[in-house]
C-alpha positions as CSV (number, residue, x, y, z in Angstrom):
1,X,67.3,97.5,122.3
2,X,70.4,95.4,122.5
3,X,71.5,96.4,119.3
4,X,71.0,100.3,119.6
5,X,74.3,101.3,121.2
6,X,76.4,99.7,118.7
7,X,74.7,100.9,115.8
8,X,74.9,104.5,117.2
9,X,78.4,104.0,117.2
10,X,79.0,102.5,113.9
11,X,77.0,105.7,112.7
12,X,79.5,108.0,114.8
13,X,82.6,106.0,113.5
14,X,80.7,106.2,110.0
15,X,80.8,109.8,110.0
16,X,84.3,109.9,110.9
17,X,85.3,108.2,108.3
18,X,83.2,109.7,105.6
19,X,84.2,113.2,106.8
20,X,88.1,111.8,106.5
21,X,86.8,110.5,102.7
22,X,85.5,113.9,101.7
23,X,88.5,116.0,103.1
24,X,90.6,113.9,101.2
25,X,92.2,111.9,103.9
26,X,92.0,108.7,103.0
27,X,90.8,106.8,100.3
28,X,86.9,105.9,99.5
29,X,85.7,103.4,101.4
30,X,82.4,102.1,102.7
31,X,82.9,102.9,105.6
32,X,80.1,100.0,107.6
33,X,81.8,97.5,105.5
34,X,85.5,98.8,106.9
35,X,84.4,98.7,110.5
36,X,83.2,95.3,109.7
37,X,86.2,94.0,108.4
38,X,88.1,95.1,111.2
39,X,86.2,93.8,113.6
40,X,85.7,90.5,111.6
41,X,89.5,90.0,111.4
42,X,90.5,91.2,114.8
43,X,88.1,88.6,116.2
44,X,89.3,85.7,113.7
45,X,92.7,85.8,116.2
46,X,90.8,85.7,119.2
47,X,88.0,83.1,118.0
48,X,90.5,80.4,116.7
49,X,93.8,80.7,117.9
50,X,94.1,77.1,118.0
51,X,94.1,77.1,114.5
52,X,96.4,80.0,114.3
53,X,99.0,78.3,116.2
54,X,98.7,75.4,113.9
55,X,99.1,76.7,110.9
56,X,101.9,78.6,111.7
57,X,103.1,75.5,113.5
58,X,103.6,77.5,116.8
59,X,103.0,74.6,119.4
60,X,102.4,75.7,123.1
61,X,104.4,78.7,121.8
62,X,101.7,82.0,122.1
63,X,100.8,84.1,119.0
64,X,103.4,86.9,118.4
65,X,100.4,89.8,118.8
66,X,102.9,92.3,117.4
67,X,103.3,90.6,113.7
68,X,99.7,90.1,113.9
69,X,99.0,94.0,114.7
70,X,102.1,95.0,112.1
71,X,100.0,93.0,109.4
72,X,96.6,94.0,110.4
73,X,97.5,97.3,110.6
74,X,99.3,97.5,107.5
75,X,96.3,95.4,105.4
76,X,93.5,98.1,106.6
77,X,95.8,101.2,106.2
78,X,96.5,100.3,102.8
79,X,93.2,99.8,101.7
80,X,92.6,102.9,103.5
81,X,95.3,104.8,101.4
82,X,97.7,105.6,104.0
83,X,100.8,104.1,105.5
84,X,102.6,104.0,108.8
85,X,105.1,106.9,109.2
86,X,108.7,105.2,108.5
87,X,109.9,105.9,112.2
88,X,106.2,103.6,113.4
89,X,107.5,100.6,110.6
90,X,109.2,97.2,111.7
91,X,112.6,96.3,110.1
């Protein structure tokens, strides 16, 4: 029961994908394993920030969310087969 509402929407997201796959959108993917990894990496910044900030020896300073999204963004859209329009890209 708890379970039900997210795996209907990994099955809508699924579908998505895998309609984006066949009409040649975007590269082939699986497309559970995708929404994983997103969700598996997004969460990593949330989960452990403290060791975020460590490593990249930020102190009390916070996270700077944009380079995270930039990088994020650009690993899964890669993979994906696709890249951000130039005018959407960080100098």
């Amino acid at each position: 029961r708890h379970w039900a509402p997210l795996r209907e929407a990994m099955e809508i997201a699924a579908g998505v994908l895998r309609s984006w796959i066949e009409e040649g959108r975007m590269a082939h993917v699986d497309p559970y394993m995708l929404q994983m990894h997103i969700w598996a990496v997004t969460q990593f910044y949330a989960d452990q920030q403290a060791h975020v900030r460590a490593l990249l020896d930020l102190g009390d300073r916070p996270i700077d969310e944009a380079r995270v999204a930039d990088e994020v963004v650009a690993l899964f859209l890669t993979r994906c087969g696709l890249q951000l329009p130039e005018e959407e890209t960080r100098g």
